[in-house]
C-alpha positions in Angstrom: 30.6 41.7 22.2 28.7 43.2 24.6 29.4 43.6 28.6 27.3 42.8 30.8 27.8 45.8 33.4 27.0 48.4 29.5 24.9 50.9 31.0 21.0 50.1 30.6 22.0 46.6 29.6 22.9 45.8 33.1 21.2 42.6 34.5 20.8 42.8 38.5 22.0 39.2 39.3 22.9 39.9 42.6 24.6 36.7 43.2 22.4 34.6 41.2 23.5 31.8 39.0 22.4 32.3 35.4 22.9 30.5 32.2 23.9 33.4 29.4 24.0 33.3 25.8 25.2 35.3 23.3 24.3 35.0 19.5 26.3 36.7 16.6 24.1 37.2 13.6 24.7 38.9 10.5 20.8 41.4 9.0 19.7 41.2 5.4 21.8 44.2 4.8 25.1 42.4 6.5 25.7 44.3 9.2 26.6 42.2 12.4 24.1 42.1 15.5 25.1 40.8 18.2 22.1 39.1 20.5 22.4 38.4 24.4 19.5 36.4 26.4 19.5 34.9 30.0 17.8 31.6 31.0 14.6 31.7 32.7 13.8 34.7 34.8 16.4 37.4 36.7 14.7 39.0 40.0 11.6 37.9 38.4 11.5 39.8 35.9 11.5 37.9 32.0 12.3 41.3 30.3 15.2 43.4 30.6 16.1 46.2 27.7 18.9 45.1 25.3 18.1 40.9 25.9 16.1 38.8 24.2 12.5 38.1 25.9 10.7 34.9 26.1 8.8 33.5 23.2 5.3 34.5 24.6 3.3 37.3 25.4 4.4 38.2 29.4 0.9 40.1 30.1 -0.7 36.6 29.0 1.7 34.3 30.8 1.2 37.1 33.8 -2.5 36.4 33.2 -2.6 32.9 33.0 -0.3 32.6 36.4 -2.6 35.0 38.1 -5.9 33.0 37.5 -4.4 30.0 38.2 -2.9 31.0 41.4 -7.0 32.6 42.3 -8.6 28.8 41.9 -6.2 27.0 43.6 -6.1 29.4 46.6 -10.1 28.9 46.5 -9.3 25.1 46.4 -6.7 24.9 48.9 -8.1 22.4 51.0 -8.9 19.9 47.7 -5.4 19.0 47.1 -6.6 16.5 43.9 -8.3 19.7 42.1 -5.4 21.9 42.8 -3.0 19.4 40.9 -5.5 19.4 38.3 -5.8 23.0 38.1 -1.8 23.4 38.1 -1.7 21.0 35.1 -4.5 22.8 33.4 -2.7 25.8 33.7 1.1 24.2 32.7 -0.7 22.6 30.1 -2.2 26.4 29.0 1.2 28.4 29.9 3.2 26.2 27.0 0.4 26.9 24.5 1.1 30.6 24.4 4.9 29.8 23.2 5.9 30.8 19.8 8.4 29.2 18.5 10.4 31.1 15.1 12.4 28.3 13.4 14.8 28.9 10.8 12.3 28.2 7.8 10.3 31.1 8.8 7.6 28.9 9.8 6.1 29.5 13.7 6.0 26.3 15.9 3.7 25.7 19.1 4.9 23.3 21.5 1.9 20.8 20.3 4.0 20.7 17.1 6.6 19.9 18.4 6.1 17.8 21.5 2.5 16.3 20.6 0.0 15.4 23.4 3.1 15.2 26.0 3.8 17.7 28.5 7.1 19.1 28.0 9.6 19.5 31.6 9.1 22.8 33.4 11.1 25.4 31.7 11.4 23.9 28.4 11.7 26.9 26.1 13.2 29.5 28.5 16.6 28.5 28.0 19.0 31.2 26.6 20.0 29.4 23.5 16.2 29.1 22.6 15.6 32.7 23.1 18.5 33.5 21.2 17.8 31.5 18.2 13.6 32.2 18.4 14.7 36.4 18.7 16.9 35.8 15.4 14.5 34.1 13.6 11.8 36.4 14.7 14.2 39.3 13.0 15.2 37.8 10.1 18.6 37.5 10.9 21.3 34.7 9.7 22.9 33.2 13.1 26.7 32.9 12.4 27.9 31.6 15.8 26.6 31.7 19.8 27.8 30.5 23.1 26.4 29.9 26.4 28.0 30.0 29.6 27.3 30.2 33.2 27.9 33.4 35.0 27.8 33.4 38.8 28.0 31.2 42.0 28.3 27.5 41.7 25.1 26.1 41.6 23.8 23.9 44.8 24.0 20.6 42.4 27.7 21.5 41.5 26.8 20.7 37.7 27.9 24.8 36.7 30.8 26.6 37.3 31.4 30.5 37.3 32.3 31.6 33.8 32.6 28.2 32.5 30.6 27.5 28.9 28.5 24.9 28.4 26.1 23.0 25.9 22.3 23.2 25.4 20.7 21.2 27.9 19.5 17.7 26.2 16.5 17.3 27.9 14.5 20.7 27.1 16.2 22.3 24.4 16.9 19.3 22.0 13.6 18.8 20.7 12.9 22.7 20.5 16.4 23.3 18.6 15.9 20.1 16.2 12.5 22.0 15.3 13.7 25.7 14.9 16.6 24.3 12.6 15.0 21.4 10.9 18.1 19.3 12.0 19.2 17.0 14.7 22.4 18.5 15.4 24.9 15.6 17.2 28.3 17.6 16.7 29.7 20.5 15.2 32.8 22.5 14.7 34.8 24.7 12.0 35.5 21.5 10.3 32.3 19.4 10.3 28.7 18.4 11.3 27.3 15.3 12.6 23.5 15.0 12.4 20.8 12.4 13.0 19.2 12.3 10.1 15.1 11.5 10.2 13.4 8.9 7.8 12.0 10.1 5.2 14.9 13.0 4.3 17.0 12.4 1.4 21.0 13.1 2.0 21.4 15.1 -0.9 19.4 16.9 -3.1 17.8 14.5 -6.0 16.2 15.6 -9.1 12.9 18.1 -9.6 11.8 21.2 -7.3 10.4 18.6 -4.8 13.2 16.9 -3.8 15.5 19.6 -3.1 14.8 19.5 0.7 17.9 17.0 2.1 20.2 17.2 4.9 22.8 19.1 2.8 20.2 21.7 2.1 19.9 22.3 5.6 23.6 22.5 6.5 24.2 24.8 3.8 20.8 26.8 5.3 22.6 27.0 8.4 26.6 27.0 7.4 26.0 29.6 4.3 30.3 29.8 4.2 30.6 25.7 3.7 31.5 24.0 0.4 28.6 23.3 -2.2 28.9 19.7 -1.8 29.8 18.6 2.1 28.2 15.4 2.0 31.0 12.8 2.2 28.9 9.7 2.4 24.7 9.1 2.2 21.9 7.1 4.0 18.9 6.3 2.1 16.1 8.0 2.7 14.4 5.7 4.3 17.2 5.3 6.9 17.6 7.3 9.7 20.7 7.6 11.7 23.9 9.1 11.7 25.6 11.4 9.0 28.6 13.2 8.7 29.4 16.4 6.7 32.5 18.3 5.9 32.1 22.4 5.9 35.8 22.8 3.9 37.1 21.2 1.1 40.5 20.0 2.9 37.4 17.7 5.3 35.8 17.1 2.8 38.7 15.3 1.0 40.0 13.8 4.3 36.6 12.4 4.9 36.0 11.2 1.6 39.3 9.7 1.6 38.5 7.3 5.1 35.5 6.2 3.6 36.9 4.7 0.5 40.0 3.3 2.4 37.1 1.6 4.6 38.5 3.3 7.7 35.4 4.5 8.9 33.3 1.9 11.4 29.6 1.7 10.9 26.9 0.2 12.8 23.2 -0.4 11.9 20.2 -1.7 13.3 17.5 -3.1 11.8 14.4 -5.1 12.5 13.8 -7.9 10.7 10.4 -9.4 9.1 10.9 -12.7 10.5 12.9 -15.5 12.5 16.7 -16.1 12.2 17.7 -19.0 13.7 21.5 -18.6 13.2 23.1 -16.0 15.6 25.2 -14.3 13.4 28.0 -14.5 10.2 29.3 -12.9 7.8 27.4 -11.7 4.1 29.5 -11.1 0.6 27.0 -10.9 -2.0 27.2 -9.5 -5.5 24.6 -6.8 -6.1 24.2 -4.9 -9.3 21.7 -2.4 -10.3 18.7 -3.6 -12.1 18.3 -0.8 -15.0 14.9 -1.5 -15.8 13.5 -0.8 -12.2 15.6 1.6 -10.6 17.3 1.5 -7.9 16.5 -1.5 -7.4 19.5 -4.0 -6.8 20.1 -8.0 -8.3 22.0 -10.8 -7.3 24.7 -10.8 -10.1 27.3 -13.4 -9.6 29.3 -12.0 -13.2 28.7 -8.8 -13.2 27.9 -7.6 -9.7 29.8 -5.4 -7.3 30.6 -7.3 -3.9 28.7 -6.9 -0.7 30.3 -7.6 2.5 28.4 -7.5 5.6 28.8 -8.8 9.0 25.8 -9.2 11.2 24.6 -10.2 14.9 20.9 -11.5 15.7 20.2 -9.3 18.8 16.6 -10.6 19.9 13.9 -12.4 18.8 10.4 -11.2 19.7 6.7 -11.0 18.2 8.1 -13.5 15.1 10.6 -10.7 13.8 14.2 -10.8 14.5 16.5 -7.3 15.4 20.0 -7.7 14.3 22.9 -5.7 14.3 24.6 -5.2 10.4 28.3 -4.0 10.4 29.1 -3.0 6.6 32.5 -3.4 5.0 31.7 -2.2 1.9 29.1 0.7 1.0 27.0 -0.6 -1.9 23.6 1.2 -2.9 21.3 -0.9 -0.4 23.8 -3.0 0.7 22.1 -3.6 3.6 18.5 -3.8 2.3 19.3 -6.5 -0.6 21.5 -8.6 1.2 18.6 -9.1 4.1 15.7 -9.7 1.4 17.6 -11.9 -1.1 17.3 -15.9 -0.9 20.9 -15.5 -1.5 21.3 -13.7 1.8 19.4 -13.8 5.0 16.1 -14.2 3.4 14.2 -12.0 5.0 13.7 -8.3 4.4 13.9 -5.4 6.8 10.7 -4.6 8.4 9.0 -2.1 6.0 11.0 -2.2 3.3 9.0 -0.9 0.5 11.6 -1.8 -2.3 12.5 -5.5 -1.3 9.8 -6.2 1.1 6.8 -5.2 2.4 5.4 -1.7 3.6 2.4 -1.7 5.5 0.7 2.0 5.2 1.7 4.6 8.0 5.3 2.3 8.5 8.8 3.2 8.6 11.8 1.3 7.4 13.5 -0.5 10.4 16.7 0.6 9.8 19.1 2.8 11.6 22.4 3.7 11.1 23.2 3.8 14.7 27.0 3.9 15.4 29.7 5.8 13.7 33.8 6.2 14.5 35.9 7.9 12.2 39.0 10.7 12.6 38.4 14.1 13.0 39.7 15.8 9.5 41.5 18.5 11.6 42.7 16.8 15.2 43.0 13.7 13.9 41.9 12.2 16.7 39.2 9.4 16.7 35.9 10.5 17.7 32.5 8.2 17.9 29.1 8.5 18.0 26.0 6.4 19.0 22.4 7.0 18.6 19.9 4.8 20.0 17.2 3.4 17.2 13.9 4.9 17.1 11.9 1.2 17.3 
């Protein structure tokens, strides 16, 4: 590692409270790097030899602030057109961001955040700069931490030499961008994501469906297992999924979810009215091998299907329930909300045992999780609010 106080590397804090990070990455040769960035600016200054810079051009940032500060100084007595000039230049500042993502592919903050307006210094946090530098230089990120180095700061949320996560608010969406995964939890042992609709699990077959959630892990975690899926949403679910980097995980893991100690929530969105406020589903499903993967009701040959489920709400003639699985059939969840046999009405763009109207997603979401750590063996949870 590098000190802070090496020579030319020396940052001039002077008392001031700084986020720092520091990145160890590994070149395409495998020697080790090691990166170091700060958060925002230090003395005003956003370059410093030896740290990562920001991801824009300073002379145009410099530029931009300059000409902006020129008109509203000529406007200072229109306080409407000043705001509008500060926005138009806010608006202009985040355009000149670059953003390097693992992929190799360059982001802009339209990409990523739309028409909105991203909080004031989104993408000058130190874990940002460290990632967008690596991925700038071609290097494989192995591990990074950021910690606070100074002063308490005046809201008492940082202390002196104490490490801390990336913020939520302005580097979430920027990190789930540069690494092409919505990264809940992780550790030596395993990852917890929230997977997207519309990415598969695990890799399925052809060239074209090789992009998943494990491809992504193992794009990011090089030194885990082949396999470290250790249970699957479809891809038309989004939610919560857990992946083992070791083998010893992985077997623990797999191990929980057969012995049905692992506690899963969905929610989904209904295409239609439920009068009854909740109960319990055991249906047998078997696969239909002339349409695959669609699932049948098969009272001989079928695998049961239990489900418990809660009616939420009721609004604009569709219903949102809550579905807690005890088993994990294929579409479990799907079939026994479509079938006559079941609730009788399908999930809300369900393309397979339903309806899908074009640009729609399937309501579903597998928002809740609990399980126990492979390694601690203590019980850990995690919630993730539905998208609809």
């Amino acid at each position: 590692m590098v000190a802070l106080d090496s020579g030319e590397e020396r940052l001039p804090l002077d008392g001031e409270g700084k986020m720092l990070g520091i990145l160890v990455c590994d070149d395409a040769d495998g020697n080790r790097v090691v990166l170091k960035a700060f958060s925002g600016q230090v003395g005003g200054q956003w370059e410093f030899p030896g740290w990562c810079g920001p991801a824009f051009s300073v002379s145009e940032y410099s530029a931009v602030l300059a000409e902006t500060d020129r008109k509203v100084k000529q406007l200072s007595q229109k306080g409407d057109e000043s705001r509008t000039v500060s926005l138009a230049a806010m608006q202009k500042l985040f355009s000149l961001y670059r953003i390097h993502c693992i992929d190799g592919s360059v982001k802009t903050f339209p990409d990523i955040f739309g028409g909105s307006l991203p909080p004031s210094g989104t993408g000058d946090c130190a874990a940002i700069k460290l990632l967008n530098c690596a991925f700038k230089n071609h290097l494989k990120p192995l591990s990074m931490a950021e910690f606070y180095y100074g002063g308490q700061n005046r809201s008492g949320t940082r202390q002196n030499c104490q490490f801390y996560p990336p913020c939520e608010e302005k580097c979430r969406p920027l990190l789930n961008a540069m690494l092409g995964l919505d990264i809940l939890y992780m550790d030596q042992e395993i990852v917890v994501v929230n997977k997207p609709e519309g990415l598969l699990s695990v890799p399925g077959r052809g060239a074209d469906k090789q992009d998943c959630v494990v491809s992504r892990v193992r794009r990011l975690y090089p030194d885990c297992i082949e396999n470290p899926a250790v249970h699957r949403l479809d891809m038309d679910t989004s939610g919560i999924l857990v992946l083992a980097l070791t083998k010893e995980s992985q077997r623990f893991l797999s191990m929980e979810f057969e012995s049905r100690r692992v506690h899963k929530k969905y929610t989904a969105l209904l295409d239609g009215i439920l009068r009854s406020s909740g109960g319990i589903l055991a249906l047998p499903f078997r696969l239909d091998p002339d349409n695959r993967p669609y699932q049948v009701y098969d009272p001989v040959q079928g695998r049961l299907c239990i489900t418990l489920w809660k009616r939420l709400s009721v609004y604009d003639g569709r219903t949102l329930v809550e579905f807690v699985p005890r088993t994990g059939r294929t579409h479990q969840l799907r079939v026994s909300s479509a079938s006559p046999k079941g609730l009788g009405v399908p999930i809300v763009g369900d393309r397979l045992y339903g309806t899908r109207k074009e640009g729609q997603r399937l309501m579903l979401h597998a928002g809740y999780i609990s399980f126990t750590h492979p390694w601690s063996k203590e019980k850990i949870e995690f919630k993730v609010d539905a998208p609809f």
